[in-house]
mmCIF file as Biopython writes it, N, C-alpha, C and O atoms, coordinates in Angstrom:
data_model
#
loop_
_atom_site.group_PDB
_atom_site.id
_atom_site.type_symbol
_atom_site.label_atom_id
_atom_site.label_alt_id
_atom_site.label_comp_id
_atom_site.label_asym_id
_atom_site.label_entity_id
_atom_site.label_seq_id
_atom_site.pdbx_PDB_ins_code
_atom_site.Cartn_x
_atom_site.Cartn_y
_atom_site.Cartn_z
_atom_site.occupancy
_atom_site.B_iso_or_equiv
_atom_site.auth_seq_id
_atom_site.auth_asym_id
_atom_site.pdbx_PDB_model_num
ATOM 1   N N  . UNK A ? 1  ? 16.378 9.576   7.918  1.0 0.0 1  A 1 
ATOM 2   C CA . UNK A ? 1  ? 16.037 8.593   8.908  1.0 0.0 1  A 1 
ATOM 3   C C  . UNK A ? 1  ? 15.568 7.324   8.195  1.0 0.0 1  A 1 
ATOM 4   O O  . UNK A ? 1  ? 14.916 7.465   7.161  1.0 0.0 1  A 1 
ATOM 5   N N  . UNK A ? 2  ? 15.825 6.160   8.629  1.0 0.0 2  A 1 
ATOM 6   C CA . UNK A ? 2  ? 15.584 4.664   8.314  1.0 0.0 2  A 1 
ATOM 7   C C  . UNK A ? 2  ? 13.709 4.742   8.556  1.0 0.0 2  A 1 
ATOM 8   O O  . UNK A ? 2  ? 13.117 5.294   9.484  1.0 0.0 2  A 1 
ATOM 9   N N  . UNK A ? 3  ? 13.173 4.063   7.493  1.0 0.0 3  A 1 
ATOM 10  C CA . UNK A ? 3  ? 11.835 3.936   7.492  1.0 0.0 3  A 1 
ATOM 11  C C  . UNK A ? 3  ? 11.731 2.575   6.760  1.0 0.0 3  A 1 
ATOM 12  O O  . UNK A ? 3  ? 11.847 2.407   5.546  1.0 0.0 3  A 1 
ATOM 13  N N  . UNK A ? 4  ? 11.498 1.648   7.685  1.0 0.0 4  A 1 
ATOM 14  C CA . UNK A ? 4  ? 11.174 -0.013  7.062  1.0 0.0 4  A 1 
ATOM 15  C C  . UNK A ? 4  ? 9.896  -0.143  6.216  1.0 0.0 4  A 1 
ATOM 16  O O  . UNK A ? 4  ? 8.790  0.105   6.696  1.0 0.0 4  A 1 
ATOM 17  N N  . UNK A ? 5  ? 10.051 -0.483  5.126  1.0 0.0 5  A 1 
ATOM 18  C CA . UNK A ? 5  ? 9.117  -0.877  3.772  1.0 0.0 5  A 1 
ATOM 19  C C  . UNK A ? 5  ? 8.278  -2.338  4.693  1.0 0.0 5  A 1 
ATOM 20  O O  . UNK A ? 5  ? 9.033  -3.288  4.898  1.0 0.0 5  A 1 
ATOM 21  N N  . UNK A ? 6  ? 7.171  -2.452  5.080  1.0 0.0 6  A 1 
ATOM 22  C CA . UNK A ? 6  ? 6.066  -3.778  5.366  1.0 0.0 6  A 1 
ATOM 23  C C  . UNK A ? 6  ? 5.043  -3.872  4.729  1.0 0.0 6  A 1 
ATOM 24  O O  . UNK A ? 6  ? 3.903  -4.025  5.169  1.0 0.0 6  A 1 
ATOM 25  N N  . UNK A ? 7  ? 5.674  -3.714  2.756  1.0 0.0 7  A 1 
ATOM 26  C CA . UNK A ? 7  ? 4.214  -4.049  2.085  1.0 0.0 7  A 1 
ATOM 27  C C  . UNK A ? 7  ? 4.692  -5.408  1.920  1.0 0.0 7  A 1 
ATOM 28  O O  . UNK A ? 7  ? 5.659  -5.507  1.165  1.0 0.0 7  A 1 
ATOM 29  N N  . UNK A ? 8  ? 4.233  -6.538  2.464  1.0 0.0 8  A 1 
ATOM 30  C CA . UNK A ? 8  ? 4.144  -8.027  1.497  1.0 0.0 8  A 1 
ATOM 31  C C  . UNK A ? 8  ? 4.059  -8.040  0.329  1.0 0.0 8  A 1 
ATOM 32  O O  . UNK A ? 8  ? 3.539  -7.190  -0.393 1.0 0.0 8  A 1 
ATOM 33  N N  . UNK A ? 9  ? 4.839  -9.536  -0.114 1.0 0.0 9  A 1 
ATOM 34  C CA . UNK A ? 9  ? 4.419  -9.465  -1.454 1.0 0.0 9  A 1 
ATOM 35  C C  . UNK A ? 9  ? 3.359  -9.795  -2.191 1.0 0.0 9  A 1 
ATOM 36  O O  . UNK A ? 9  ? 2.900  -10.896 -1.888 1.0 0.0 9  A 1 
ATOM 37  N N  . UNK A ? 10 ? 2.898  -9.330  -2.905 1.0 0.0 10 A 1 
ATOM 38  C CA . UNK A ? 10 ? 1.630  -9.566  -3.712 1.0 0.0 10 A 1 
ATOM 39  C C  . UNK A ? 10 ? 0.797  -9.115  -2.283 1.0 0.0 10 A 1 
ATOM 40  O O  . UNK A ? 10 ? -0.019 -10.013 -2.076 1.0 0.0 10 A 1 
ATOM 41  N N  . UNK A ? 11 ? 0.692  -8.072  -1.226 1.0 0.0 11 A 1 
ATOM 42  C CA . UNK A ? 11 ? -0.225 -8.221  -0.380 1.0 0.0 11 A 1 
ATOM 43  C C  . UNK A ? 11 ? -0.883 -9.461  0.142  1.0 0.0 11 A 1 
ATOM 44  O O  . UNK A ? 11 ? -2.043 -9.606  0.527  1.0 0.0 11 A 1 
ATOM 45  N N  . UNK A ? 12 ? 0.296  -10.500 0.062  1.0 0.0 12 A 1 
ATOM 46  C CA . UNK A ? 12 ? -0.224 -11.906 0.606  1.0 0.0 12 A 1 
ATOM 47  C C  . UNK A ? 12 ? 0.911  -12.470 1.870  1.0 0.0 12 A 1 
ATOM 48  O O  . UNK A ? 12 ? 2.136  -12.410 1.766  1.0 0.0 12 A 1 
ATOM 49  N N  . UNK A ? 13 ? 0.305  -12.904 2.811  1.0 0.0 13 A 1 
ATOM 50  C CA . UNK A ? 13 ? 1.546  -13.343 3.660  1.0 0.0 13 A 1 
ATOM 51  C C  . UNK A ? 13 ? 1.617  -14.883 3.197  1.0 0.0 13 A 1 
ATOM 52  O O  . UNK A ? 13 ? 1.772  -15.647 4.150  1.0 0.0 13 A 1 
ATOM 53  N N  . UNK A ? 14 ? 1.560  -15.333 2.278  1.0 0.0 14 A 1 
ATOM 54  C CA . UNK A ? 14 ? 1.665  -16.700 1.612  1.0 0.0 14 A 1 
ATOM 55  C C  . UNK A ? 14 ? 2.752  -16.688 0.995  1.0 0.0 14 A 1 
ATOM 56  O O  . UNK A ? 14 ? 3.666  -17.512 1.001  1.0 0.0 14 A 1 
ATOM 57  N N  . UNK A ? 15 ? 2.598  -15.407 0.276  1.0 0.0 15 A 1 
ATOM 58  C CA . UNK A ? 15 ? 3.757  -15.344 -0.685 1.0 0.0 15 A 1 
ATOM 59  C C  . UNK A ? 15 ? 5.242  -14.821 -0.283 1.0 0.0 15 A 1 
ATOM 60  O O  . UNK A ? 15 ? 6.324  -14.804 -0.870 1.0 0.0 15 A 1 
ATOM 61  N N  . UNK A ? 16 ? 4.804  -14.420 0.937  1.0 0.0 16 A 1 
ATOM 62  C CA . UNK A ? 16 ? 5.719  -13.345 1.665  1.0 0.0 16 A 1 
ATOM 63  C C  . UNK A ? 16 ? 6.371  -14.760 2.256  1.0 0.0 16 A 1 
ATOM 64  O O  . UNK A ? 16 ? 7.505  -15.024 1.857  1.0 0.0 16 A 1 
ATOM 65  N N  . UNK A ? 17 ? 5.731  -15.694 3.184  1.0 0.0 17 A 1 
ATOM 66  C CA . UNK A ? 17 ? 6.220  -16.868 3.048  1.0 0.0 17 A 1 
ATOM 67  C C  . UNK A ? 17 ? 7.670  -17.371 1.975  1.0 0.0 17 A 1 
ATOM 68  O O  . UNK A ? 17 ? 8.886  -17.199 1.880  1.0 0.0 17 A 1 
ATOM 69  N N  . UNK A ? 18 ? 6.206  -18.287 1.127  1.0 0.0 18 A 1 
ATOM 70  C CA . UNK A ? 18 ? 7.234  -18.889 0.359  1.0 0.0 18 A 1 
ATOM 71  C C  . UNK A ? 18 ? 8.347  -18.440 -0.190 1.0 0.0 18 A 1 
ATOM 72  O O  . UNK A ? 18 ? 9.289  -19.203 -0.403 1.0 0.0 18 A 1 
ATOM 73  N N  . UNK A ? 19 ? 8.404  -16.586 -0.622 1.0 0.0 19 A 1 
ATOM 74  C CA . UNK A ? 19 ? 9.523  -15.950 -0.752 1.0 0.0 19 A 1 
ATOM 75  C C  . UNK A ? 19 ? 10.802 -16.209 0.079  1.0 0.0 19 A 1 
ATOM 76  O O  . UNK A ? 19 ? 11.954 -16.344 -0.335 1.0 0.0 19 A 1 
ATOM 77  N N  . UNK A ? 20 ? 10.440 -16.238 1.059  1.0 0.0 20 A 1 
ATOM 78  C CA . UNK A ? 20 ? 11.484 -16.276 2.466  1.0 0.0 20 A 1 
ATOM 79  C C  . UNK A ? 20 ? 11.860 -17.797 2.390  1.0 0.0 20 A 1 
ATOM 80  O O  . UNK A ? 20 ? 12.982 -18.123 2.777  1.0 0.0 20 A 1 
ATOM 81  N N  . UNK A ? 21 ? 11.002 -18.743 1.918  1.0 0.0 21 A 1 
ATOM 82  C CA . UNK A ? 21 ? 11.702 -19.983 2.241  1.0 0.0 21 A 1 
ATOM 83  C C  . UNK A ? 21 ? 12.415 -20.458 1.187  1.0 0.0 21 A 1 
ATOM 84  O O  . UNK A ? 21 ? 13.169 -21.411 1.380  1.0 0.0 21 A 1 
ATOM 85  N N  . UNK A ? 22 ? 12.296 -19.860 -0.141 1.0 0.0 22 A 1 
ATOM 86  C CA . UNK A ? 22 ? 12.819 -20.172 -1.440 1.0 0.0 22 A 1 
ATOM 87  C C  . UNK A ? 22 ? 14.381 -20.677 -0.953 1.0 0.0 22 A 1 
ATOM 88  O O  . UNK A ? 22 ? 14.751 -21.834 -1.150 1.0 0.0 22 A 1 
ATOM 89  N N  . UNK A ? 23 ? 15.005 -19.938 -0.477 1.0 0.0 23 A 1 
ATOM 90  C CA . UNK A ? 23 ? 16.547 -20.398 -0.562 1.0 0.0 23 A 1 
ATOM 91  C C  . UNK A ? 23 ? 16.819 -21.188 0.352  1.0 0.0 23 A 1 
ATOM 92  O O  . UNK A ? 23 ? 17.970 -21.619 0.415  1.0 0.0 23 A 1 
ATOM 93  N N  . UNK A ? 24 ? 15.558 -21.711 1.586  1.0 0.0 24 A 1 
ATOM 94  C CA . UNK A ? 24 ? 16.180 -22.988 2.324  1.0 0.0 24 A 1 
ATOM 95  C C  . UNK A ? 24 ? 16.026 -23.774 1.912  1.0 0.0 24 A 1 
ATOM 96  O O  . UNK A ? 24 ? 16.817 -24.681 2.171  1.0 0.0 24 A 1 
ATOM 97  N N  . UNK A ? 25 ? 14.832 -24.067 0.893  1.0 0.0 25 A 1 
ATOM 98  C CA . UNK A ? 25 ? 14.720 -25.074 0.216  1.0 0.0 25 A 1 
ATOM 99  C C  . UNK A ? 25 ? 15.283 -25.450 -0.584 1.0 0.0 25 A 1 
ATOM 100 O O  . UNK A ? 25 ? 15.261 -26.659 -0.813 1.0 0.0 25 A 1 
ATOM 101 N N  . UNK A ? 26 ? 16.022 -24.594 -1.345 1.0 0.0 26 A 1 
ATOM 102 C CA . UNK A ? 26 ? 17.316 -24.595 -2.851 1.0 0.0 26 A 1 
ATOM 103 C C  . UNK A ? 26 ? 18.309 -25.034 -2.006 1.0 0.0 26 A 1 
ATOM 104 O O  . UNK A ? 26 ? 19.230 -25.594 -2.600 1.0 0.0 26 A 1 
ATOM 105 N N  . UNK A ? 27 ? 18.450 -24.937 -0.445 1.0 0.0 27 A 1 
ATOM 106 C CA . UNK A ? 27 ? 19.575 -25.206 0.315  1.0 0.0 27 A 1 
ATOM 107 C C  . UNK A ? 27 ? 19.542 -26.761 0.306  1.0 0.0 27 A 1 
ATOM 108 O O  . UNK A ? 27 ? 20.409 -27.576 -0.011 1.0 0.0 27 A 1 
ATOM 109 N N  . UNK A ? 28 ? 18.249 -26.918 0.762  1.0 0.0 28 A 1 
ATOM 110 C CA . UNK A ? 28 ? 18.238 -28.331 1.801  1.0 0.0 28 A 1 
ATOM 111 C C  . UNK A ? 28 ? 17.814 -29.449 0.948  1.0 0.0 28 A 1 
ATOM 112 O O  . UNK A ? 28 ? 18.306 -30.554 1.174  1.0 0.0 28 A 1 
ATOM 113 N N  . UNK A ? 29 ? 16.563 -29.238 -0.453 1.0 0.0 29 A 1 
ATOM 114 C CA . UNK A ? 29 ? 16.347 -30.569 -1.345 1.0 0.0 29 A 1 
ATOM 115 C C  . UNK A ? 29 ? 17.578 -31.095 -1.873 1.0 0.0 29 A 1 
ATOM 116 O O  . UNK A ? 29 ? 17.988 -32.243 -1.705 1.0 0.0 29 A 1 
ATOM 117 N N  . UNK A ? 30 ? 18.197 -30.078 -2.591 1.0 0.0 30 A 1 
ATOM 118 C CA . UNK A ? 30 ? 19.749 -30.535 -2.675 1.0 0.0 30 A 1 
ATOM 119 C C  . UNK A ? 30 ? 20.219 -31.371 -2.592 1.0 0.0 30 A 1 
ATOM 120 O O  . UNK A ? 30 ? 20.411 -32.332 -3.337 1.0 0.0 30 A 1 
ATOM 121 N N  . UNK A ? 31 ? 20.649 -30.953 -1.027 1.0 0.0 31 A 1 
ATOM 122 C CA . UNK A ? 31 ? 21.396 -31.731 -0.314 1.0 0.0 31 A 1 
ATOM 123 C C  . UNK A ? 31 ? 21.070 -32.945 0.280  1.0 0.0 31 A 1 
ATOM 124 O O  . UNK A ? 31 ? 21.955 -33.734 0.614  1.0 0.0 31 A 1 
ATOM 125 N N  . UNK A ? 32 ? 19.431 -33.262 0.509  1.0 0.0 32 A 1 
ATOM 126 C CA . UNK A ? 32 ? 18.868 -34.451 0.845  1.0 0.0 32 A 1 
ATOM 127 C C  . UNK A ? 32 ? 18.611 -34.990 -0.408 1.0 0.0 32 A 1 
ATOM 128 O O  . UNK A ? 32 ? 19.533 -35.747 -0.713 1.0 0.0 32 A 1 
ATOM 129 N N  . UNK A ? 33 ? 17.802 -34.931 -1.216 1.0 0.0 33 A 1 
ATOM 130 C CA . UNK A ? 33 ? 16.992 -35.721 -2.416 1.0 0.0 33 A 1 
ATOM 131 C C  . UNK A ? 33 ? 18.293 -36.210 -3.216 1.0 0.0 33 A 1 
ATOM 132 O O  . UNK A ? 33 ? 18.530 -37.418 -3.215 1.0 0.0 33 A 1 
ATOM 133 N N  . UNK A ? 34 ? 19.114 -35.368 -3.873 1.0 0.0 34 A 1 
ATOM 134 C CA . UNK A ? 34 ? 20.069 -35.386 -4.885 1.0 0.0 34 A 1 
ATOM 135 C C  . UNK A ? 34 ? 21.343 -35.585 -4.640 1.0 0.0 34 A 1 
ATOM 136 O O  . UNK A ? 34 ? 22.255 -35.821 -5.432 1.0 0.0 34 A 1 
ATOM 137 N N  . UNK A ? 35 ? 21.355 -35.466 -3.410 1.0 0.0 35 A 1 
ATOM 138 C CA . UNK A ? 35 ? 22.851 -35.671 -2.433 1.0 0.0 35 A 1 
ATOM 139 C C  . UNK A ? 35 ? 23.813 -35.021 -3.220 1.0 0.0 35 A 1 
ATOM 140 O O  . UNK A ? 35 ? 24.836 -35.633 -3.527 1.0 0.0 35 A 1 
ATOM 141 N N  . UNK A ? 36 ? 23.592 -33.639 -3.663 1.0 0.0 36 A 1 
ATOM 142 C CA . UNK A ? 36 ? 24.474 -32.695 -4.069 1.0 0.0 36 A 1 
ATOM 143 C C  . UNK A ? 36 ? 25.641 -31.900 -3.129 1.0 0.0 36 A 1 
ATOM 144 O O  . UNK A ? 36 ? 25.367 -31.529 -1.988 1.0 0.0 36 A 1 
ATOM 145 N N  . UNK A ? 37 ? 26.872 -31.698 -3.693 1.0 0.0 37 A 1 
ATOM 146 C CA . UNK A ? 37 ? 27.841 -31.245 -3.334 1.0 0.0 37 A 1 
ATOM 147 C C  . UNK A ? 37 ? 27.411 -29.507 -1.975 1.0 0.0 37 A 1 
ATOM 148 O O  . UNK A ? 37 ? 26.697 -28.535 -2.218 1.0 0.0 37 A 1 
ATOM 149 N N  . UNK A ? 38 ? 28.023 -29.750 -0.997 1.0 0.0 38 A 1 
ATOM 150 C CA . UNK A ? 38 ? 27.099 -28.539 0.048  1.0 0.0 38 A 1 
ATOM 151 C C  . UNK A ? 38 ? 27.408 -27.374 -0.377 1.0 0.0 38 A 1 
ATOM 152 O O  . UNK A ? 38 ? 26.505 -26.538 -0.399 1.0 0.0 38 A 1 
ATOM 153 N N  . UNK A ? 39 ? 29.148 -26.882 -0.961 1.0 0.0 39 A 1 
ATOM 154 C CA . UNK A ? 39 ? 28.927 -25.974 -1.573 1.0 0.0 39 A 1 
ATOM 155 C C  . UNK A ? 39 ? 28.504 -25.366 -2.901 1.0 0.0 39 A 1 
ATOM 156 O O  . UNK A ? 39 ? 28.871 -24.207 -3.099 1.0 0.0 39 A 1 
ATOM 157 N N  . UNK A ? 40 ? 27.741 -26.013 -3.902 1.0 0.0 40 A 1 
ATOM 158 C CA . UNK A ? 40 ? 26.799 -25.811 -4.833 1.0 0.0 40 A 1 
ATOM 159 C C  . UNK A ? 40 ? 25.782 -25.253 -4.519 1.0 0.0 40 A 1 
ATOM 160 O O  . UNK A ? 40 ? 25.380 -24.176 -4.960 1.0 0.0 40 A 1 
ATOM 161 N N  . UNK A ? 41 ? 25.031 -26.270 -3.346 1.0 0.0 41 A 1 
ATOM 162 C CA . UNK A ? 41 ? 23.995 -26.269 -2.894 1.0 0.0 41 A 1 
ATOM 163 C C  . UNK A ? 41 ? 23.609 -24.567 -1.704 1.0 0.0 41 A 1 
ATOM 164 O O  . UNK A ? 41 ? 22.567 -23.941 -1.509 1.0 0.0 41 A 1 
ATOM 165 N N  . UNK A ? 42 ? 24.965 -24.394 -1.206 1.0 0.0 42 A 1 
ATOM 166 C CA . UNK A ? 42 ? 24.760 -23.184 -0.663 1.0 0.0 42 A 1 
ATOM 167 C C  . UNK A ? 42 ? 25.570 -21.976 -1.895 1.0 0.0 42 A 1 
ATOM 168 O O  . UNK A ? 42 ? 25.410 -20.770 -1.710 1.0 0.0 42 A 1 
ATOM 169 N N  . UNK A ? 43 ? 26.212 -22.367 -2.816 1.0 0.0 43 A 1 
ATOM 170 C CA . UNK A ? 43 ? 26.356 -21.193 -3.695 1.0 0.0 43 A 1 
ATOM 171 C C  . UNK A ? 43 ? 24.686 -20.685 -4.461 1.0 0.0 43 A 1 
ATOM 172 O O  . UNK A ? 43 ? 24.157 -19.593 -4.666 1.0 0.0 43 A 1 
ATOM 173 N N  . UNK A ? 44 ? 24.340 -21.911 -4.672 1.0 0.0 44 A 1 
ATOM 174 C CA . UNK A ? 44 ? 23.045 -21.389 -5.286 1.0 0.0 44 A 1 
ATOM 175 C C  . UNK A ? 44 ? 21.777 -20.798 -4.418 1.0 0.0 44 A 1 
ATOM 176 O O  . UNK A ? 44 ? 20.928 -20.127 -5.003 1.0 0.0 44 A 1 
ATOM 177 N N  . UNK A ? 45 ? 21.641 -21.132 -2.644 1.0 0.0 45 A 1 
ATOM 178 C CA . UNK A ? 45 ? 21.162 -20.303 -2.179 1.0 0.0 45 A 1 
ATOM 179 C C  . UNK A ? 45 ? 21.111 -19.134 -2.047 1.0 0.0 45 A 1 
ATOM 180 O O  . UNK A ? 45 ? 20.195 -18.313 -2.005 1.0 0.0 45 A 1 
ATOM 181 N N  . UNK A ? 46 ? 22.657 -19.080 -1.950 1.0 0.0 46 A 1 
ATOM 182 C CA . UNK A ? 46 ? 22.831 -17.721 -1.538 1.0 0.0 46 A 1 
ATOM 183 C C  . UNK A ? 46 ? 22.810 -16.706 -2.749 1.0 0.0 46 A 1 
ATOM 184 O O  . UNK A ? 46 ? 22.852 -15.483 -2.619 1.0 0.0 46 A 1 
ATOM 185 N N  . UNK A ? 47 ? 22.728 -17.509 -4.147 1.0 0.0 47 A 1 
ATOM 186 C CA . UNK A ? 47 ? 22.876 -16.499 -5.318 1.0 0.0 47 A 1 
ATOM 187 C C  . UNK A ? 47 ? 21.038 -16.120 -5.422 1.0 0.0 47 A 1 
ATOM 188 O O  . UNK A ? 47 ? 20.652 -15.125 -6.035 1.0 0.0 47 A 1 
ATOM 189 N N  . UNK A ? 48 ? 20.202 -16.947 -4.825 1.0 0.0 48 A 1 
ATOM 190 C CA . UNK A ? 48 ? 18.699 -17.081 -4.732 1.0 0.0 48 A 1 
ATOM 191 C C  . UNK A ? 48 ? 18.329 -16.163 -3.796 1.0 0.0 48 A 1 
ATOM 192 O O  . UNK A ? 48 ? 17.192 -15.697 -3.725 1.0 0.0 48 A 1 
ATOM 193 N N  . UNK A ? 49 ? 19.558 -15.777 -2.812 1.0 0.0 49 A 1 
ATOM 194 C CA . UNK A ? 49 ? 19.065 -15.188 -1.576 1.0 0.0 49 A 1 
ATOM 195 C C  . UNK A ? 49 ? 19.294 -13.451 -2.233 1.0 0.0 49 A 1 
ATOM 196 O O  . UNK A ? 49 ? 18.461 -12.545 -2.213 1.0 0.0 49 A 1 
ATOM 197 N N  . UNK A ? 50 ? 20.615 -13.421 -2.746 1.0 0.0 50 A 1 
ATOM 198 C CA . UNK A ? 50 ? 20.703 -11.929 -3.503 1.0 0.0 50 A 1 
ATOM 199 C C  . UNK A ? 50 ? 19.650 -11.268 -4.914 1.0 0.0 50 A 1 
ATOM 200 O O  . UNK A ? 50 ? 19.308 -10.113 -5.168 1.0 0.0 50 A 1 
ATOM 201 N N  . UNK A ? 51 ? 19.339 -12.684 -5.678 1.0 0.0 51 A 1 
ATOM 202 C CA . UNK A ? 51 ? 18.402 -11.997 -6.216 1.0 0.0 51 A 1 
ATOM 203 C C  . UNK A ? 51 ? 17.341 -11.449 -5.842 1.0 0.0 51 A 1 
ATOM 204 O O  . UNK A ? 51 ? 16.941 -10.365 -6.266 1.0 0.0 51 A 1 
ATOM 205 N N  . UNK A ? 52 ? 16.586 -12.385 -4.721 1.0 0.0 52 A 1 
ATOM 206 C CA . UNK A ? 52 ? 15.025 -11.947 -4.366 1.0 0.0 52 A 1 
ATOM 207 C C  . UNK A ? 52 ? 15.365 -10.804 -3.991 1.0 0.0 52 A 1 
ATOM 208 O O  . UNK A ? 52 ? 14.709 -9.882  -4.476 1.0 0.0 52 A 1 
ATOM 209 N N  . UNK A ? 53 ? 16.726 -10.369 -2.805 1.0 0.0 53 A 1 
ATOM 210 C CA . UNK A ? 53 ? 16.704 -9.529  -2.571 1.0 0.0 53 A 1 
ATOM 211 C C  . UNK A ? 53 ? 16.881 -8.034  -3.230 1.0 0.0 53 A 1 
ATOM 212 O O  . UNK A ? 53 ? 16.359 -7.044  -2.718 1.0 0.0 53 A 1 
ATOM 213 N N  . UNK A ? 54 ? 17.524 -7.993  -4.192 1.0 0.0 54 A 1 
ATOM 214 C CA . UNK A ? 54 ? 17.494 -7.179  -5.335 1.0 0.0 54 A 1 
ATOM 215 C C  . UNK A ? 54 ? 16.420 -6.885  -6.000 1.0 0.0 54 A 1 
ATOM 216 O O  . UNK A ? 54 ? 16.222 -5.734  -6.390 1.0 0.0 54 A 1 
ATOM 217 N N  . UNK A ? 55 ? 15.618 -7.823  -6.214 1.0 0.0 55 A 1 
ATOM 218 C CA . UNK A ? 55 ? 14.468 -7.760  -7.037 1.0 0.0 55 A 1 
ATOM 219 C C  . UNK A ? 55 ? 13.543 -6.535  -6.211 1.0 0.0 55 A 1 
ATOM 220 O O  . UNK A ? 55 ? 13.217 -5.473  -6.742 1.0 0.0 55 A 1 
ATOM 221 N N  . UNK A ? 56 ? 13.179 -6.967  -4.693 1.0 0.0 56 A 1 
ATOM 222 C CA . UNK A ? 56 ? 12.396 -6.289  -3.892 1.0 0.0 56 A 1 
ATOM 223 C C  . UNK A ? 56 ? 12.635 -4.710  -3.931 1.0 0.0 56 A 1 
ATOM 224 O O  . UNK A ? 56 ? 11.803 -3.807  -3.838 1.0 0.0 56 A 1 
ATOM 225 N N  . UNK A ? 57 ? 14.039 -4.648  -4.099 1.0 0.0 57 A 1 
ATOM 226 C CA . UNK A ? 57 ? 14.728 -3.347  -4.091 1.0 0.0 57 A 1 
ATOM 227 C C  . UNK A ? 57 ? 14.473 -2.309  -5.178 1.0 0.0 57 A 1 
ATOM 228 O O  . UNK A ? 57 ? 15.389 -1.774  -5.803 1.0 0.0 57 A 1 
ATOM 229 N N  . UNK A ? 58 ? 13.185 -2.052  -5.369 1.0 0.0 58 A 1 
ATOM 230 C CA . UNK A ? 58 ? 13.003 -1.105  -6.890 1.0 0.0 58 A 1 
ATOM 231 C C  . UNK A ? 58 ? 13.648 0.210   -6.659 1.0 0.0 58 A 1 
ATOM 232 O O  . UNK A ? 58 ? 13.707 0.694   -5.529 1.0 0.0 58 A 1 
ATOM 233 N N  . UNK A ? 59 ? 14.192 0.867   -7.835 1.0 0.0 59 A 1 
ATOM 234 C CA . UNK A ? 59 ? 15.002 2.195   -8.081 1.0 0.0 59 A 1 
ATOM 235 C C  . UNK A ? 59 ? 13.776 3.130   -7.630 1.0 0.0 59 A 1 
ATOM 236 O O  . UNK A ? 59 ? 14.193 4.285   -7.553 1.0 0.0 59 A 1 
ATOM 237 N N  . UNK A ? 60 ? 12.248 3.034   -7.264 1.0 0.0 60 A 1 
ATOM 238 C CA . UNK A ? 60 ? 11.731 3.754   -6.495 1.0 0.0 60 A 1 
ATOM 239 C C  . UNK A ? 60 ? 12.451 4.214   -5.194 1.0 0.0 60 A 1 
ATOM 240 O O  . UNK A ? 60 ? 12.930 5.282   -4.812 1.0 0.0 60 A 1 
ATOM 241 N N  . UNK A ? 61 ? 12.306 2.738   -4.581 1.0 0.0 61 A 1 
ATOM 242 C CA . UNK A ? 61 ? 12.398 2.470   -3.214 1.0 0.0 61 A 1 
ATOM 243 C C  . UNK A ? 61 ? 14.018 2.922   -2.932 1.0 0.0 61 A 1 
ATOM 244 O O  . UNK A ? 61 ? 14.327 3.370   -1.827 1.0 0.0 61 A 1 
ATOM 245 N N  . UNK A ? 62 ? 15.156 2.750   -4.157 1.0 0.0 62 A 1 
ATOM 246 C CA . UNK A ? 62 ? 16.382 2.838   -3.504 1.0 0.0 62 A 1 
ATOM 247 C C  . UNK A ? 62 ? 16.601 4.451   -3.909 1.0 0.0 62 A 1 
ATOM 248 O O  . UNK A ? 62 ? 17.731 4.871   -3.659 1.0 0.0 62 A 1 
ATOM 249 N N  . UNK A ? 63 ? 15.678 5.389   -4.490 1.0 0.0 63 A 1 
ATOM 250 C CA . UNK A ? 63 ? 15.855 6.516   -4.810 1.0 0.0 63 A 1 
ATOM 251 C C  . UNK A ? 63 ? 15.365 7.513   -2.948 1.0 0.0 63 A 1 
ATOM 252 O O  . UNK A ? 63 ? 15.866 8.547   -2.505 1.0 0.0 63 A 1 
ATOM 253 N N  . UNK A ? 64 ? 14.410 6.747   -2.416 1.0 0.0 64 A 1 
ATOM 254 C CA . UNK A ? 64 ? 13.644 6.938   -1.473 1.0 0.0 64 A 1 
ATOM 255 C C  . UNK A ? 64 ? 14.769 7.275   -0.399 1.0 0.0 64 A 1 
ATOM 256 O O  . UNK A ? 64 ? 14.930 8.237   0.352  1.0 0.0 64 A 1 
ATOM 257 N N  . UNK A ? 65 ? 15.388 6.259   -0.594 1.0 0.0 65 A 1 
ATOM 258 C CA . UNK A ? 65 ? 16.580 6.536   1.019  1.0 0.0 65 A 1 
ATOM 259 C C  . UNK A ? 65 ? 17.880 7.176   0.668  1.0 0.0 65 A 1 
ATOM 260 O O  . UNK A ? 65 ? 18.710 7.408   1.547  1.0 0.0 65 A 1 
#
């Protein structure tokens, strides 16, 4: 059975935050400040979006399910 992991990170909802916003922001300074190309700007989100997510994913946690 599916059992959702809700430890924050670092036990901080700050960090749990800024985690989550990391790749809109790699999305969007980009593309405003630097007036970079959109698909750069979303290749590198989305390569920002697979790491965090990987990272979170420890061989504990993926042994677990």
């Amino acid at each position: 059975m599916f059992e959702q992991v809700l430890d924050p990170v670092a036990n901080s909802l700050f960090w749990l935050a800024a985690l989550a916003a990391a790749p809109l922001i790699l999305l969007f300074v980009p593309l405003g400040a630097f007036r970079a190309k959109a698909h750069i700007a979303a290749v590198a989100s989305l390569a920002l979006s697979m790491g965090t997510a990987s990272a979170r994913q420890t061989p504990e946690k993926r042994a677990h399910h």
